[in-house]
Residue frames relative to the residue before (quaternion, step in Angstrom):
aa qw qx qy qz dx dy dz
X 1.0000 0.0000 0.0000 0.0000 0.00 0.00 0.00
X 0.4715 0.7326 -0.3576 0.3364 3.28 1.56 -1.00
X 0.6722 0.6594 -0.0179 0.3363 3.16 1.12 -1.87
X 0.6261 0.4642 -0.2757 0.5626 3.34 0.99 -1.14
X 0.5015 0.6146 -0.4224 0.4386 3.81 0.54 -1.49
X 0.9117 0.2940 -0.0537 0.2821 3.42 -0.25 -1.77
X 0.4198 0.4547 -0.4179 0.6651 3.45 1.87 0.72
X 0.6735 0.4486 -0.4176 0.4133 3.36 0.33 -0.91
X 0.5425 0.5941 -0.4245 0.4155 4.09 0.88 -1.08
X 0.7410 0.5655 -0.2329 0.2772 2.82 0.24 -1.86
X 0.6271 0.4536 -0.2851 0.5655 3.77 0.90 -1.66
X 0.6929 0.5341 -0.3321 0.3527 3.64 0.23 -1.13
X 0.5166 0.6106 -0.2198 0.5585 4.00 1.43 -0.58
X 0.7602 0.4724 -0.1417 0.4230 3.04 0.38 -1.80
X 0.7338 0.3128 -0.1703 0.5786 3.83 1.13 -1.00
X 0.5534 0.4782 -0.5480 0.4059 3.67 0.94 0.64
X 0.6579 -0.1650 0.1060 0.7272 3.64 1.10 -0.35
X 0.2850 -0.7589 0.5722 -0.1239 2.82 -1.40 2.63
X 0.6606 0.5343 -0.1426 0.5077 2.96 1.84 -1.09
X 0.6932 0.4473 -0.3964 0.4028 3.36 1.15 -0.07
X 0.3655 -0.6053 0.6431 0.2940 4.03 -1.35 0.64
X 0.6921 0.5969 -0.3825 0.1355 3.87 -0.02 -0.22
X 0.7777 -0.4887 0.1132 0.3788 3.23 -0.27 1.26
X 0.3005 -0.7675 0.4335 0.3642 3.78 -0.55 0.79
X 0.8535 -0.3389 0.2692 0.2903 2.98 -1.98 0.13
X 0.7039 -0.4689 0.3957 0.3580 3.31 -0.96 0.64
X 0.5470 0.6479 -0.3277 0.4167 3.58 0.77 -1.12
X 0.6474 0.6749 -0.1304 0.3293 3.02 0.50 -2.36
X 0.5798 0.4471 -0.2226 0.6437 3.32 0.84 -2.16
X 0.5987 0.4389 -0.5723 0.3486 4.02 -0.74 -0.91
X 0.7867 0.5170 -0.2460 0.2309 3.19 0.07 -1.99
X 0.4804 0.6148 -0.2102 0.5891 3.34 1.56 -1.42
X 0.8744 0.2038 -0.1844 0.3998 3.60 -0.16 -0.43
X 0.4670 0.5980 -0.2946 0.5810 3.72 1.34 0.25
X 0.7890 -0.0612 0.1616 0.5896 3.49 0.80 -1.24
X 0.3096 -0.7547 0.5777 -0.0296 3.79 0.43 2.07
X 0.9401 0.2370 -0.2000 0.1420 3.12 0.67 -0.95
X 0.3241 0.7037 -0.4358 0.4581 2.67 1.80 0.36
X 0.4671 0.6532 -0.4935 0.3342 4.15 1.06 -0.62
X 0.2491 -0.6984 0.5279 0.4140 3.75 -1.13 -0.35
């Protein structure tokens, strides 16, 4: 369930601004650093 959550973040980020390069949201970073391995 973990898993879904942190795809869903991620896509949800990604489709608030695709066109931007600038570092993701704080959230993002949490998730990323809670669960490395879930990153690709």
């Amino acid at each position: 369930m973990a898993m879904r959550e942190l795809s869903n973040r991620r896509k949800a980020g990604q489709d608030r601004h695709p066109e931007k390069t600038e570092p993701e949201p704080p959230a993002t970073l949490w998730d990323q650093q809670q669960a490395p391995e879930a990153g690709s």
